[in-house]
N, C-alpha and C positions, 0 to 999 in steps of 0.2 A: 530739491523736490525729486529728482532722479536715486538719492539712496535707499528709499525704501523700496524701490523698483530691484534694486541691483541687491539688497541683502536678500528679497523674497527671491530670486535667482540663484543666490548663491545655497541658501537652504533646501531647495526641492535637488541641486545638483548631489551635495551633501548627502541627503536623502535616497537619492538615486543610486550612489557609488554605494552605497551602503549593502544593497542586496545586485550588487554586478560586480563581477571582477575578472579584468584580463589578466593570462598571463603567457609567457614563454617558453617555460617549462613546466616540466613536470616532474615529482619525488614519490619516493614510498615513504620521507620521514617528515618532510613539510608540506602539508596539504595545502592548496590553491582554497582560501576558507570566505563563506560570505554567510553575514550575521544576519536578521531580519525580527524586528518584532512588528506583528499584525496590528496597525489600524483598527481591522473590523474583521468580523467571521465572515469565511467565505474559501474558496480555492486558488491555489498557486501553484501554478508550473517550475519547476527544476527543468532547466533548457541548458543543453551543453553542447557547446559549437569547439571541434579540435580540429586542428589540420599540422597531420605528421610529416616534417620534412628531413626528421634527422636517417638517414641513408643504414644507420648500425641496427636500425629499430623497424620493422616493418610489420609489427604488431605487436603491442603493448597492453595487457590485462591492466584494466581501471577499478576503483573503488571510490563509489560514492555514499556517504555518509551521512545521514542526516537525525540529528539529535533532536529530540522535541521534549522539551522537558527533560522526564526521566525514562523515555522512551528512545529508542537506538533503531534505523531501521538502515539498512545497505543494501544495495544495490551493485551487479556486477556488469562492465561493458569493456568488450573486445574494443583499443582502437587499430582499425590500419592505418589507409592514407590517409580517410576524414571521416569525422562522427558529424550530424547535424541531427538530433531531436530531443524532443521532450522525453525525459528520462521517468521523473515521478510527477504526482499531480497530488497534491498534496492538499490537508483541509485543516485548517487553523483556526482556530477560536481567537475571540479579540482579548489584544494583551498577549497573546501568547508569543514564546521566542522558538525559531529553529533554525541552528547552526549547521553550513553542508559545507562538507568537507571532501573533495576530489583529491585521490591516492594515487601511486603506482601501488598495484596488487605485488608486492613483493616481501619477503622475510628480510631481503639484504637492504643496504644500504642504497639505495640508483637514485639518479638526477638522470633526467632526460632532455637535452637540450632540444631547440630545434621545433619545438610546438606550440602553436600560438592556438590562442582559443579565447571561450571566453565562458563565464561559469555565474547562469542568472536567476532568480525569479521574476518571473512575469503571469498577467492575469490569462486566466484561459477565455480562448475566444468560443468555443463549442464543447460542452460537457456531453460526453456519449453517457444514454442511459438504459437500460435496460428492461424494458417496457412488460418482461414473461411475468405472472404473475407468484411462477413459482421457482423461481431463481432470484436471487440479489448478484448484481456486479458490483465490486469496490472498486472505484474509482483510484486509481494510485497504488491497485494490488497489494492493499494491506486493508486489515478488521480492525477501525476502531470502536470501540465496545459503545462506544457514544451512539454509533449509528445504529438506524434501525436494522434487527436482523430479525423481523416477525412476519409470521404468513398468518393469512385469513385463510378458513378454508370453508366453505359454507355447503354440508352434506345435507342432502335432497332425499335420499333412500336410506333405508336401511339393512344395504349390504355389507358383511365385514370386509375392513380396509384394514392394513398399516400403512404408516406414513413412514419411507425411508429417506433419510437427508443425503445430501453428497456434498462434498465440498473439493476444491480446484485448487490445489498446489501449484508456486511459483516453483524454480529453480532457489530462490534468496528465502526458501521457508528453510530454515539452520535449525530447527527439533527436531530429536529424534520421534517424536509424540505430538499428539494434540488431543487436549483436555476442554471438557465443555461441558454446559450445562442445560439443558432444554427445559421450559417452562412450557406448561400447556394448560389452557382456559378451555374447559370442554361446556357444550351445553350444559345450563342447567347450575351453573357459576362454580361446576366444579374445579380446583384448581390442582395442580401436583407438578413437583420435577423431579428431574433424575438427572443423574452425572454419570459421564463416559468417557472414553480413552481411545485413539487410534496410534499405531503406529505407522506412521510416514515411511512407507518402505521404497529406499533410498540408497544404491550405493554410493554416490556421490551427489552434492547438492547442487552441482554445475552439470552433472551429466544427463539430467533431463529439461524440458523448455516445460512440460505441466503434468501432472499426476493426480488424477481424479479417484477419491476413496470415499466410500459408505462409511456414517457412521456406525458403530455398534448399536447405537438405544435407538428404535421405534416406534412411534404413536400406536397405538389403536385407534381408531376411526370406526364408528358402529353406530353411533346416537345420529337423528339428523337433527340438523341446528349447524350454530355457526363454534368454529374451533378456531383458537388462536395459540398461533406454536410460536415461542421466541429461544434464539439460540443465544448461544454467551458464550464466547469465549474463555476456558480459565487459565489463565496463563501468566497470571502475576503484571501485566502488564496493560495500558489502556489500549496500545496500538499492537499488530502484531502484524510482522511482514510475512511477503510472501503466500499472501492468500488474493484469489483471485475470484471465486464466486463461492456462493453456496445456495443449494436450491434443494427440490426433496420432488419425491414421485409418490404416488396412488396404489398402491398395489393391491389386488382385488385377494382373498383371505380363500384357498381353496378346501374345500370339501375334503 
């Protein structure tokens, strides 16, 4: 009577090790790697706990990795003596797989003894949200095209407006560019989009912490009624790292 107790034991461990993994060290050519397919749609935390005792190494550039699909998103972290947090917070559809893989940031070959840590997914206990009606936060500072990224805008007068977007660069946004496409529902069920280009001006992609740029393409705003603006990333891919908000302003159309 006691073996179905002891195999449904040994399954949920099984199960457990499967998106947790300690280890000792650390390489730039063997990742410390933990596999994971979703259950159910919903969020997951990438939590990375290190503590550096090797004495040669008193800070060590990281790379973490994470494959979703055909989607690639990285991640950069200084360690010193000890890392303790949530790195990405991730949003997975059910059935979905993603593979993370922690590096040494190096071209050479290095092993780094001497680091014990441990490399997890787990559930988030509080999702911060973003409550401005005219800004989006990604959650995990990356656009997947899945989520919404549409404003309501409901004009009352009939003063001329444009509507200018902005969007919030990480440090891990690695384009020279960003390509998009805005949809807009104006009163009156009229519909049109347009496609635009920014360059991410950038000397280095590690040398700033956030980089906030204007679109080029802007609304007019001038009917009262309600307007619905959706943006779209175009970028060949569903997920795109290193973005961190996007949101848009009012600006009154002068004489």
């Amino acid at each position: 009577m006691r073996y179905p107790h002891i195999l449904f034991c040994l399954i949920i461990l099984i199960a457990k090790t499967g998106y947790s993994k300690s280890f000792n060290e650390l390489s730039s050519v063997s990742p410390v790697t933990i596999d994971y397919v979703a259950t159910e749609e919903g969020y997951k935390n990438v939590q990375l706990l290190a503590v550096n005792k090797n004495k040669e190494f008193d800070s060590i550039p990281l790379k973490l990795q994470y494959e979703i699909g055909k989607d690639t998103l990285v991640d950069y972290i200084t360690l010193g003596d000890a890392f303790n947090a949530v790195v990405k917070t991730l949003y997975l559809y059910e059935n979905e797989s993603v593979n993370v893989h922690l590096f040494i940031l190096s071209n050479d070959s290095i092993v780094v003894e001497k680091i014990k840590g441990n490399l997890k997914l787990s559930d988030p206990m509080v999702l911060s949200t973003n409550a401005s009606p005219n800004r989006k936060e990604f959650i995990g500072n990356y656009w997947d095209v899945k989520q919404s990224s549409m404003f309501k805008i409901n004009k009352f007068d009939s003063i001329p407006q444009i509507t200018r977007f902005n969007v919030v660069f990480k440090e891990n946004y690695v384009f020279d560019k960003f390509y998009y496409q805005i949809n807009v529902l104006s009163p009156y069920s009229s519909f049109y989009s347009v496609e635009g280009e920014v360059n991410v001006n950038k000397e280095g992609y590690l040398n700033f912490s956030e980089l906030s740029v204007d679109l080029t393409q802007e609304v007019g705003v001038s009917k009262t009624g309600k307007y619905i603006l959706e943006i779209v990333p175009l970028m060949n891919m569903q997920r795109v790292n290193g973005i961190k908000s996007i949101g848009y302003q009012l600006i009154n159309i002068q004489d």
